[in-house]
C-alpha positions in Angstrom: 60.7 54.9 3.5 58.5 54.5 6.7 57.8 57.8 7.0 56.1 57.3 2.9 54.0 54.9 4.1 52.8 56.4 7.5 51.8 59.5 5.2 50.4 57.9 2.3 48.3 55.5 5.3 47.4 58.9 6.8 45.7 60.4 3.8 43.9 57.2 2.6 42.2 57.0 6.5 41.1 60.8 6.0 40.3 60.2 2.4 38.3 57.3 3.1 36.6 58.9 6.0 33.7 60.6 4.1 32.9 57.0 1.8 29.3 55.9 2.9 28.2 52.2 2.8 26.1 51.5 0.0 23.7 49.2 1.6 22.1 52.2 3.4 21.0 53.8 0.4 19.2 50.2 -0.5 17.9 50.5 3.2 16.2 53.8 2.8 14.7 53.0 -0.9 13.1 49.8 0.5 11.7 51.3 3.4 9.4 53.6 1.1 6.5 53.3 0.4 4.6 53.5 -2.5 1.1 56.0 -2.6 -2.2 53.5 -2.0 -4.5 53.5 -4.9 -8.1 52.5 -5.1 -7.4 49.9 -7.9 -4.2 48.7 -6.4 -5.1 48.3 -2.6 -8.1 48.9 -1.7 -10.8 46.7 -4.6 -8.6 44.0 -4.0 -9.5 44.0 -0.2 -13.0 45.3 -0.8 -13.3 41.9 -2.9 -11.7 39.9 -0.5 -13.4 40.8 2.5 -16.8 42.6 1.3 -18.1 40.0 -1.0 -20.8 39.2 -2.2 -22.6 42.1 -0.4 -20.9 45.1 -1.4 -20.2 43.9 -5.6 -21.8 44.5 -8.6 -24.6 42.0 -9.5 -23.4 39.5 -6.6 -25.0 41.1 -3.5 -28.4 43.7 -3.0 -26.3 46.3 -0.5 -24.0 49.4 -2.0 -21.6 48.7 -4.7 -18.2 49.2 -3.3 -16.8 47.5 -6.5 -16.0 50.8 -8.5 -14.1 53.5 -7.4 -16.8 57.0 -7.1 -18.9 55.1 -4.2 -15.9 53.4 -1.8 -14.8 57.4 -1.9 -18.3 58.7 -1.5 -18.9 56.2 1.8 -14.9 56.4 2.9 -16.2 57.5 6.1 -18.7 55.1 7.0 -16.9 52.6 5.7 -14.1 53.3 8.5 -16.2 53.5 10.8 -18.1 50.6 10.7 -15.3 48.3 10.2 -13.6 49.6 13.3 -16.7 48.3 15.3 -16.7 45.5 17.6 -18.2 42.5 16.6 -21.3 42.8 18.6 -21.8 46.5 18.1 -25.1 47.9 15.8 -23.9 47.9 12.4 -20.6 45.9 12.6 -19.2 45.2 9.1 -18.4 42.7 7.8 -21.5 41.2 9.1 -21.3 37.9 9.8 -17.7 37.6 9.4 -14.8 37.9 11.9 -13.2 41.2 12.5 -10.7 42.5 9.6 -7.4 43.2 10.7 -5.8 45.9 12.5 -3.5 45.7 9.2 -6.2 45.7 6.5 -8.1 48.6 8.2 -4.6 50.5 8.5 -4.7 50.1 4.8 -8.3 52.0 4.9 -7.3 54.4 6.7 -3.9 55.2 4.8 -5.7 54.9 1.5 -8.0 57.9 3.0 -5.7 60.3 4.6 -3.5 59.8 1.5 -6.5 61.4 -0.8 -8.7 58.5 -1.9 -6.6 58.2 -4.8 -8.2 56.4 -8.0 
């Protein structure tokens, strides 16, 4: 009778052997991430951060409020919020620096396409 259970304990340990947790398959959905969007990331921050200037009938500068001019300037628009404070053409003027994570979210937006 011991020698039934030894064998039947043997093939459930090599039987069991190839089961996989099911938290890391929860692990690796959460960790992606979703593509950035235009209308999903990046007016949001743009109204945040670059009002009244940069909107529609609130400020006299470049409308960053729709989607064809944020893509056209992409570039500029990097590269003056990357500037320090003090430097020549610095934005947001007159506001402190954004943040190393809402300019990642610039740049992500832009090496991901410029998606609308």
């Amino acid at each position: 009778m011991k020698k039934v259970y030894v064998l039947l304990f043997i093939l459930s340990a090599i039987a069991l052997q190839f089961c996989t947790s099911s938290k890391k398959v929860v692990t690796k959905t959460k960790t992606k991430t979703q593509a950035l969007t235009y209308a999903g990331n990046i007016k949001p921050l743009i109204q945040a951060n670059c009002a009244p200037c940069h909107i529609a009938g609130q400020g006299n500068k470049k409308d960053y409020s729709n989607y064809a001019n944020t893509k056209g300037d992409i570039d500029d628009i990097l590269r003056r919020i990357q500037l320090n404070p003090a430097d020549r053409g610095f934005m947001p003027f007159k506001h402190p620096k954004l943040s190393d994570s809402v300019i990642h979210v610039f740049q992500q937006w832009n090496a991901e396409g410029l998606a609308e």
